[in-house]
DRENLOLUM-785096 format. One record per atom (N, C-alpha, C): z, y, x; residue number from 1. Coordinates in steps of 0.05 Angstrom, whole numbers, plus 5000, padded with zeros to 4 digits. Last residue first. Layout:
<atoms>
    up  north  east   nr
     Z      Y     X  NUM
...
</atoms>
This chain:
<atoms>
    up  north  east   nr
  5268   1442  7861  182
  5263   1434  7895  182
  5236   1423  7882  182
  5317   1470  7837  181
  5284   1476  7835  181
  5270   1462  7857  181
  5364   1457  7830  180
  5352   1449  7804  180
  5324   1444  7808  180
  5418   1473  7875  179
  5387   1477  7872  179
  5386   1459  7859  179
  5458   1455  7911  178
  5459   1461  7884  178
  5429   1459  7869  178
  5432   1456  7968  177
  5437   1432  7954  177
  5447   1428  7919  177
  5431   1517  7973  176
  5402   1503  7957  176
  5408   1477  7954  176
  5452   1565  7958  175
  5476   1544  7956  175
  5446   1517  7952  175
  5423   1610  7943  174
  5445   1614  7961  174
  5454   1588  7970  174
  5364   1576  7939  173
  5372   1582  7924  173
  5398   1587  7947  173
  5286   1576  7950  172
  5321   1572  7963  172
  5335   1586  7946  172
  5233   1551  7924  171
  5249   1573  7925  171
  5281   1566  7931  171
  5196   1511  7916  170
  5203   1522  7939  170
  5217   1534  7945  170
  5170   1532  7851  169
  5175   1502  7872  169
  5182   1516  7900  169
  5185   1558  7803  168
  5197   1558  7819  168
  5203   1529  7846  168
  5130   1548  7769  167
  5129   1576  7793  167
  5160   1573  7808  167
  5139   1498  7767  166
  5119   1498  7778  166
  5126   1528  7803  166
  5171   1509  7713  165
  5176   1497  7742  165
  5171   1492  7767  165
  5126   1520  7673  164
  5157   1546  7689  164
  5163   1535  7719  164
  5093   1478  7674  163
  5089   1506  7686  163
  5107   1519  7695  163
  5132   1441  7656  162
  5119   1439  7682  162
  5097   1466  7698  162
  5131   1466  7604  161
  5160   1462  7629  161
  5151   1455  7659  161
  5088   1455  7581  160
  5094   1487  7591  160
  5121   1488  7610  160
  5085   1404  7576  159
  5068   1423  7599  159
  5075   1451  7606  159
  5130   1389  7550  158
  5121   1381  7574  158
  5098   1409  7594  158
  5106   1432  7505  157
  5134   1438  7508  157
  5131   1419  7541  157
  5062   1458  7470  156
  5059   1431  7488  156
  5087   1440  7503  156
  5051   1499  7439  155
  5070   1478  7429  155
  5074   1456  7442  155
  5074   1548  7484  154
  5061   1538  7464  154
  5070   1512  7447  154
  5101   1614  7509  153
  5100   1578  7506  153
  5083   1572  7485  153
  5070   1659  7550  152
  5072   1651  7529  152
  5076   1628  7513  152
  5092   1695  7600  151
  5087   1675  7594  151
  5101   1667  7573  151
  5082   1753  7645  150
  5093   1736  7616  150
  5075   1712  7609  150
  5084   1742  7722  149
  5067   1758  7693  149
  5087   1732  7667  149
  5141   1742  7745  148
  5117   1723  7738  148
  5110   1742  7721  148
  5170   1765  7804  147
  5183   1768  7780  147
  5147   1752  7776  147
  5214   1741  7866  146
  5194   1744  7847  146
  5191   1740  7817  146
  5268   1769  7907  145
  5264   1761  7874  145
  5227   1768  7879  145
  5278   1748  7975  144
  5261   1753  7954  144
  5262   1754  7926  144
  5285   1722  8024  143
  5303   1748  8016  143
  5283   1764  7994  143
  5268   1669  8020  142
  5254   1693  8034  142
  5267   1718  8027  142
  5311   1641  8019  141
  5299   1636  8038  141
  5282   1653  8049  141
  5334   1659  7972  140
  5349   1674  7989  140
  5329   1661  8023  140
  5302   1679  7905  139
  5295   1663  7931  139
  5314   1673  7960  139
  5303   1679  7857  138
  5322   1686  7873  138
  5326   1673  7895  138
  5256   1694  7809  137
  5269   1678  7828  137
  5292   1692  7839  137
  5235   1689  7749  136
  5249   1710  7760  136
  5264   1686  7780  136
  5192   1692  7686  135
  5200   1681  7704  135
  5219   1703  7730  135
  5190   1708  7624  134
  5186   1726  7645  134
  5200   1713  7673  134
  5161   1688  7560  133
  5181   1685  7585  133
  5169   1699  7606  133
  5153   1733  7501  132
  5143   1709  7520  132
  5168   1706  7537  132
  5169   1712  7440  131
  5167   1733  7452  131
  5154   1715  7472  131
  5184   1691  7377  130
  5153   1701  7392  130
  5152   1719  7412  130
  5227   1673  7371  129
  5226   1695  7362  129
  5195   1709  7373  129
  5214   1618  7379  128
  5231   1628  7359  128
  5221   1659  7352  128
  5199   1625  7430  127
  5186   1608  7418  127
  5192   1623  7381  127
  5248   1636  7456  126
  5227   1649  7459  126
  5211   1643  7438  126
  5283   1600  7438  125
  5289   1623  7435  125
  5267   1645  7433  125
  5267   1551  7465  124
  5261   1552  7432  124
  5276   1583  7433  124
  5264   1571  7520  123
  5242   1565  7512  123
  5237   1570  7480  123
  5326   1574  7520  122
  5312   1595  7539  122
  5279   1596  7518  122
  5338   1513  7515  121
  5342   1537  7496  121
  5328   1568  7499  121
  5347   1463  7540  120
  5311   1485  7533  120
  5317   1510  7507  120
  5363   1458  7607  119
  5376   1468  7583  119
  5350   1481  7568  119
  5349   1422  7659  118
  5345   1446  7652  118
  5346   1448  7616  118
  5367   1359  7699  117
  5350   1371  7670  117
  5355   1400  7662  117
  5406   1362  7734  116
  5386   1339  7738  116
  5355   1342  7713  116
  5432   1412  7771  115
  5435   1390  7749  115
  5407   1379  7744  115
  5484   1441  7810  114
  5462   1422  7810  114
  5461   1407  7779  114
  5515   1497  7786  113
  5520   1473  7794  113
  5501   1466  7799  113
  5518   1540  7755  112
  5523   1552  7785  112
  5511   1518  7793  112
  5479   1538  7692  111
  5515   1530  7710  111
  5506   1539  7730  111
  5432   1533  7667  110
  5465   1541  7646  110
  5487   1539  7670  110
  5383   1535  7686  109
  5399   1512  7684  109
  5430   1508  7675  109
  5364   1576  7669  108
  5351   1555  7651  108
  5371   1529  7661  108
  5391   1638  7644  107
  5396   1612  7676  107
  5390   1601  7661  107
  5376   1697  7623  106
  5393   1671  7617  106
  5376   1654  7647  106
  5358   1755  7590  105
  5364   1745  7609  105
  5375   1714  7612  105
  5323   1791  7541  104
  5353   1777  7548  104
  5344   1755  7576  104
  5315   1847  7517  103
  5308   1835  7538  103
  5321   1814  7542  103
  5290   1893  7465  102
  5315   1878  7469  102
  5298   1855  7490  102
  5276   1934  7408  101
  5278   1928  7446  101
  5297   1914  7448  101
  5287   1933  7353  100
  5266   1943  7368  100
  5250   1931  7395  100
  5326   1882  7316   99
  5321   1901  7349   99
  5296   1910  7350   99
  5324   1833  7300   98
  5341   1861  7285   98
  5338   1876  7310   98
  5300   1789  7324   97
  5279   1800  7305   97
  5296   1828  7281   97
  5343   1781  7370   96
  5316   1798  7367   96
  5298   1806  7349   96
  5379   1756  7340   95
  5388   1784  7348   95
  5351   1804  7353   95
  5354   1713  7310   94
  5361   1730  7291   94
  5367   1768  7305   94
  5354   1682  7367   93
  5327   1695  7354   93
  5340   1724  7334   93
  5411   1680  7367   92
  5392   1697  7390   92
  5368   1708  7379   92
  5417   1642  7329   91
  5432   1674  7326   91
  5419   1697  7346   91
  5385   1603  7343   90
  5379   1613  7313   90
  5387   1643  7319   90
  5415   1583  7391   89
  5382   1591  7395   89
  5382   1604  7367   89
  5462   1565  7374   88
  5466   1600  7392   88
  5425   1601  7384   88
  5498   1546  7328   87
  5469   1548  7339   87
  5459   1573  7345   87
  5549   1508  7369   86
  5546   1528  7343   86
  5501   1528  7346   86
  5606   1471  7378   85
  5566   1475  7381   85
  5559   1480  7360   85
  5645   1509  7436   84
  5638   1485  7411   84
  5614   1490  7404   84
  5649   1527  7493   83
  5663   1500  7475   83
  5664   1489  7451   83
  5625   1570  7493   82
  5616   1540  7502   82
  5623   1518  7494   82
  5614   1624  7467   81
  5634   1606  7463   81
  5616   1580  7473   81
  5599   1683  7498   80
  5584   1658  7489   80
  5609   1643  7485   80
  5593   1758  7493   79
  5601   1729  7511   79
  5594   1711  7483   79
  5534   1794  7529   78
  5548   1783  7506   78
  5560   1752  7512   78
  5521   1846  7571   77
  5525   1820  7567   77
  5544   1823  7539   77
  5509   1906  7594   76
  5500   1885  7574   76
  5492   1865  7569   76
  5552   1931  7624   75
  5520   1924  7634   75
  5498   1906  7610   75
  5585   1926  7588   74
  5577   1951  7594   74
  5545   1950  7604   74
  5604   1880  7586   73
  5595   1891  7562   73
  5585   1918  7565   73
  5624   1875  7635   72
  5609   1852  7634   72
  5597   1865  7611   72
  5677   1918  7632   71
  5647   1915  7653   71
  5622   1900  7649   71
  5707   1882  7597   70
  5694   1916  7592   70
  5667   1916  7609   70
  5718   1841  7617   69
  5705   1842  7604   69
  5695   1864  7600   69
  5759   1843  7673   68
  5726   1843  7677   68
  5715   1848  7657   68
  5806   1840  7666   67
  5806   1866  7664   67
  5770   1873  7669   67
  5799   1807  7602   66
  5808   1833  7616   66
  5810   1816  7641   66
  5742   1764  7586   65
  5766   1770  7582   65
  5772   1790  7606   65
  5685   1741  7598   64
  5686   1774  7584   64
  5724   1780  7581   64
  5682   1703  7627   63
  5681   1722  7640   63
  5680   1754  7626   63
  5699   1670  7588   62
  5720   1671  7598   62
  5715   1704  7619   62
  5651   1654  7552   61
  5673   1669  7537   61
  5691   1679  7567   61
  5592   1663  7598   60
  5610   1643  7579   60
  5634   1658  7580   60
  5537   1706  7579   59
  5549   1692  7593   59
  5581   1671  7577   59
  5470   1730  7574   58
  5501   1720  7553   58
  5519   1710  7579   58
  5437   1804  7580   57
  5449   1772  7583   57
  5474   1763  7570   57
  5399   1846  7573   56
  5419   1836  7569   56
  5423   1810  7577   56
  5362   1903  7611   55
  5354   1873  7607   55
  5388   1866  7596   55
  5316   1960  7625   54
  5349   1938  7605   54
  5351   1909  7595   54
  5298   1981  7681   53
  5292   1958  7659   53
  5325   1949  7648   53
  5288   1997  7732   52
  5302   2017  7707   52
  5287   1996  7680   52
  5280   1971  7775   51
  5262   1964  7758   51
  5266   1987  7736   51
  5337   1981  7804   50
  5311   1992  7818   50
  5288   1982  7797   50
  5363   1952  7754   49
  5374   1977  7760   49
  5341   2002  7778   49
  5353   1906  7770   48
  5356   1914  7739   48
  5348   1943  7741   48
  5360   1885  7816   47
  5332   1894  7803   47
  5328   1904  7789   47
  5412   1890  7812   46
  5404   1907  7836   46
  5377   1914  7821   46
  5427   1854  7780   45
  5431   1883  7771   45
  5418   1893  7788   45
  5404   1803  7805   44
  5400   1811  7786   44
  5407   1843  7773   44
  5441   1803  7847   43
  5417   1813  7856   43
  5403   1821  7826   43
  5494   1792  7817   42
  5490   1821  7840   42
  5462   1826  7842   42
  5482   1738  7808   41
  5480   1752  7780   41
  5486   1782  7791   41
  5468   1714  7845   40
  5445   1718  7833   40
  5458   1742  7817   40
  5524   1715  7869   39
  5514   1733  7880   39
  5482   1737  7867   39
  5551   1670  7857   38
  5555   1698  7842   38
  5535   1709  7842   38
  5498   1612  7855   37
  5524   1639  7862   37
  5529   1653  7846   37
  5449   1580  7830   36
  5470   1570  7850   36
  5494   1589  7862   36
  5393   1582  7797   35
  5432   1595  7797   35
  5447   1581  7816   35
  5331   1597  7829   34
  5359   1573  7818   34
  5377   1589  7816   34
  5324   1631  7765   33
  5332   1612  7781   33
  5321   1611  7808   33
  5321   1665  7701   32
  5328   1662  7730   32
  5341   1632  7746   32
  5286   1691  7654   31
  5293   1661  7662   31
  5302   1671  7697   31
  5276   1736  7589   30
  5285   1726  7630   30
  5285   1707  7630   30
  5249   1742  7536   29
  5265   1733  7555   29
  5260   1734  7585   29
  5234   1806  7516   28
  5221   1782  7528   28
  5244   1769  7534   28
  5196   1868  7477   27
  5223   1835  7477   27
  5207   1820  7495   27
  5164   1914  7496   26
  5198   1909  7493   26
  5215   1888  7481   26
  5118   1914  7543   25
  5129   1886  7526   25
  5155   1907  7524   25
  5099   1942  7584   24
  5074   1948  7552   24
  5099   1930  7532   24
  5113   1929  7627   23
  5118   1961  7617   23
  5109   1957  7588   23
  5140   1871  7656   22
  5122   1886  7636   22
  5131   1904  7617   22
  5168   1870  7711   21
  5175   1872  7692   21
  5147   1881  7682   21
  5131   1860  7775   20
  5145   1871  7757   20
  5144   1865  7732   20
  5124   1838  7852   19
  5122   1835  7817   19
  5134   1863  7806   19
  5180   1827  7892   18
  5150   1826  7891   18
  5154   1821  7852   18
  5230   1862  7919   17
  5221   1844  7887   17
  5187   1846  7896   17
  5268   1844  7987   16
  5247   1859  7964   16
  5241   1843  7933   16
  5331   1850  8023   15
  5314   1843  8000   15
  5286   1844  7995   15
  5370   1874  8060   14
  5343   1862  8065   14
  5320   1854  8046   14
  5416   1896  8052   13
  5412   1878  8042   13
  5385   1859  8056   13
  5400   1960  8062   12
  5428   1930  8077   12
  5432   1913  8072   12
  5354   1957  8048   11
  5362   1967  8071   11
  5383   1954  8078   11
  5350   1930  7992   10
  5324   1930  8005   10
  5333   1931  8032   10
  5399   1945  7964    9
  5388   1927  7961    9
  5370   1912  7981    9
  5411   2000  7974    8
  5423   1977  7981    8
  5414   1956  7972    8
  5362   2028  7957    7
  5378   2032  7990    7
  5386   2006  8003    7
  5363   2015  7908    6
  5331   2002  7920    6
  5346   2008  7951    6
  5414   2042  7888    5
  5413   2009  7891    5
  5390   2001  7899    5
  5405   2092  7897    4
  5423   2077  7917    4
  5416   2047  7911    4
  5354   2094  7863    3
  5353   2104  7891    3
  5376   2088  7918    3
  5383   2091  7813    2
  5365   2070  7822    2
  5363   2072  7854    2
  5421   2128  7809    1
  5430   2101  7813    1
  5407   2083  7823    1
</atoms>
């Protein structure tokens, strides 16, 4: 599988990942951005897959219903109730500190959409469960995912947002007037 998806990824696709996943870490979060398509959450398996890295993600309740849910739980996603306000950051930590290994994935800006502030759950999750962040673009300007050495938040919450954000200045997103990261 990996072989066909670095084929198609790289060859008919055009792609490359500069970077990699850390071999030595089995918890980290992901962060991907900008989200602006489907198609992050395609390139995202592509890497998944040519990295042979297990990475999970949440997504919202609707994309786990038939005949897609099976699929969505296969690749390992967990669905999310959006519509009411529970405390996902507590239950996330709680999932990592009952795990060995465990990777989770998430869009710092929670939607396909433009938005004006980035969601800091990604951060108190990390934070929470002491893992680091693992930055991750989806740059379609340079037909590029770059992946970030780990990164460890601290308690300066401003500055360390202006770091994450930092590594994604420039980066085209499919849809870049959506774009979060300019």
């Amino acid at each position: 599988m990996k072989t066909i998806s670095k084929f198609i990824f790289t060859t008919l696709f055009g792609w490359k990942v500069v970077g990699d996943f850390p071999k030595n870490l089995k918890k980290y979060v992901v962060i991907g951005a900008p989200h602006t398509s489907y198609w992050d959450f395609v390139l995202g398996m592509f890497v998944r897959s040519i990295k042979s890295e297990r990475i999970n993600f949440i997504g919202k309740a609707s994309l786990f219903k038939p005949p897609f849910g099976v699929v969505f739980k296969w690749l390992g996603g967990t669905p999310v109730d959006r519509s009411k306000s529970n405390n996902l950051v507590d239950a996330i930590v709680q999932v990592f500190e009952s795990k060995k290994e465990f990777r989770l994935a998430l869009s710092p800006e929670g939607t396909r959409k433009k938005v004006d502030k980035w969601k800091t759950g990604f951060y108190y999750i990390a934070k929470g469960a002491k893992v680091p962040i693992v930055m991750f673009t989806f740059d379609f300007g340079k037909k590029q995912v770059l992946l970030s050495k780990p990164f460890y938040p601290t308690d300066a919450i401003e500055a360390d947002f202006k770091f994450i954000k930092d590594f994604y200045k420039g980066v085209k997103g499919k849809y870049p007037e959506q774009s979060s990261c300019s």
